[in-house]
N, C-alpha and C positions, 0 to 999 in steps of 0.2 A: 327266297332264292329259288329260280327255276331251275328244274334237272336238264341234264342233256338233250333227253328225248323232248322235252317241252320246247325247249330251245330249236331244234332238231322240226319240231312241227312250224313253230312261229317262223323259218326261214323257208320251210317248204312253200306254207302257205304263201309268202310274200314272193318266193319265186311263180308262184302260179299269177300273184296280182299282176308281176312286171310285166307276164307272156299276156296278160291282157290288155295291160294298158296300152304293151308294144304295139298289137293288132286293133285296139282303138283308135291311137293316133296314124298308125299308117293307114287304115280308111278313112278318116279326118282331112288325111296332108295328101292320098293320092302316092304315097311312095313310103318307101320300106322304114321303118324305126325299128332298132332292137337295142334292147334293155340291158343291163346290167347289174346283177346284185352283190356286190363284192360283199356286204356287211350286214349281219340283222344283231342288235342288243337291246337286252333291258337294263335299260342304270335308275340312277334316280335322277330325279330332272333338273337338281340345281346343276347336273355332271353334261346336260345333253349340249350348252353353249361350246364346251372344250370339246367334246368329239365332233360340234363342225366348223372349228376354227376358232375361238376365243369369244369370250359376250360380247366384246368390242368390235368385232367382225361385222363389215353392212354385209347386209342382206336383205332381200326380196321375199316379202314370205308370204305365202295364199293360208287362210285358215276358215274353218268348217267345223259345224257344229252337228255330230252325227245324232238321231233320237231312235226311239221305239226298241228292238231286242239288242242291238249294239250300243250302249250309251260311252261316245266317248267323245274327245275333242280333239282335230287332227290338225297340224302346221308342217305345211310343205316349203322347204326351202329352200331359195338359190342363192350362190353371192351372186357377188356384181356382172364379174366378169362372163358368170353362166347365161346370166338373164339375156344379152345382146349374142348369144350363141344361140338360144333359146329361140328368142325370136328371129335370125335372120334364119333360121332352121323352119320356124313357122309358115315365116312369108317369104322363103325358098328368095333372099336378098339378103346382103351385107349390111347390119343391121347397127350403128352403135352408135349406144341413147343411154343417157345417165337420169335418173328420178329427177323431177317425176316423169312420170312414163303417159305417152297420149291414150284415150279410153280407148282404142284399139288397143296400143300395146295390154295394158291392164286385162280387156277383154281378155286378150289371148291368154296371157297368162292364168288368168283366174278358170278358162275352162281346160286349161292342162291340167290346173291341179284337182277339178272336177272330175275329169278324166282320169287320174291317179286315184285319187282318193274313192271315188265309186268302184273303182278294179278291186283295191285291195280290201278295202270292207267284201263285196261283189264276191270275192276265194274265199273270204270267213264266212258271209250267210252258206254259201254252195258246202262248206265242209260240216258246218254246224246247226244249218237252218234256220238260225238267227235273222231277220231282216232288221231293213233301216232304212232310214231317211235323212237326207242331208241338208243342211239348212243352204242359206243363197251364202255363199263365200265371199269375204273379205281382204282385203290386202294393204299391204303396208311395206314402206324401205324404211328400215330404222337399224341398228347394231342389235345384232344378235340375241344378245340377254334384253333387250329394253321389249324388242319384236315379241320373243318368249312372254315377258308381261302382259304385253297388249293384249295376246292372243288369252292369257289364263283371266283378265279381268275384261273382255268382251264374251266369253264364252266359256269361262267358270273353270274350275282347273278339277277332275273326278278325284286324281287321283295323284302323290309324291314321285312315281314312275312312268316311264317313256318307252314305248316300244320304239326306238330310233333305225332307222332302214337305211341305208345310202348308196343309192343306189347310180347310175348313169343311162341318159339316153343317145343313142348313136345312129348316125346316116353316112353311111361312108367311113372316112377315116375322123370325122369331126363329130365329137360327143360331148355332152353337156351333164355337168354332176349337176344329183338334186338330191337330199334330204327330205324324210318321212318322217314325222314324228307321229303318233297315235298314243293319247293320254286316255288311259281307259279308266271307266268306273270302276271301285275297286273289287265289285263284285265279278265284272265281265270276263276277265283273263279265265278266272276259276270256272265259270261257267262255260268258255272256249273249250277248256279244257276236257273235263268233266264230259261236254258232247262229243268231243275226238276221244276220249275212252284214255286220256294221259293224265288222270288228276292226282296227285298225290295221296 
């Protein structure tokens, strides 16, 4: 069970990853994206399908395999309805496309979530010193809890907990929710910690 203050650090930190991913994608796309962090929790991961809509939920989901002082396994998610937000936000065009999705679309999608998932590990090495290296990402439309499988038996599950993020991207008045999941080693969180000076 994490303390306040731990909790407290892990939502700073992901507030710091958002303001970078913001400012990554807006020199990406050439125009302004801002972030949104309405939620940071740790559950345990049979719990992470219900907090983003039920296992039965489709979904679009990017996943990554982080190595070297960060070991963990990260799954970025969209529903349906985000992904064709997502991308007509990408390619600044009205967008709507149901799976599968053309390797451009894929493309795009897979280096958003490169682009997420480098920010917020990118605010962990920066607080902790920790680095890391990210494997080449993977993607998949499948229901929620099935997706969650795929990702734990193509790139190994560390640990029974989920750091889950949910965050939102916005251009104007048109925003698109997404989903962070980061399955850490079960050593890592401890040792996050322990280097921000918050270890139990």
């Amino acid at each position: 069970m994490l303390s306040n203050m731990q909790i407290d650090v892990l939502r700073e930190i992901s507030n710091i990853g958002c303001g970078n991913a913001a400012t990554a994608l807006s020199t990406m796309l050439n125009k302004r994206i801002d972030m949104e962090l309405p939620s940071v929790n740790i559950l345990p991961l049979a719990e992470a399908p219900d907090l983003l809509g039920g296992a039965e939920l489709l979904v679009t989901g990017v996943f990554f395999q982080a190595i070297d002082d960060l070991p963990c396994s990260i799954l970025w998610l969209l529903k349906q309805d985000s992904v064709g937000s997502l991308l007509s936000l990408l390619f600044g065009m009205d967008i709507t496309t149901d799976p599968p999705y053309t390797s451009m679309e894929q493309s795009a999608l897979m280096e958003v979530g490169n682009i997420l998932s480098s920010s917020y590990l990118g605010a962990l090495s920066c607080f902790t010193g920790l680095n890391f290296q990210l494997s080449v990402p993977a993607l998949a439309t499948d229901m929620a809890g099935a997706i969650l499988d795929i990702a734990l038996m193509q790139l190994g599950s560390y640990s029974d907990q989920a750091l889950v993020i949910k965050n939102s991207l916005r251009e104007g008045d048109e925003s698109v929710e997404a989903n962070f999941l980061l399955l850490p080693d079960p050593e890592l969180l401890q040792r996050i910690f322990q280097a921000l000076g918050v270890a139990e």
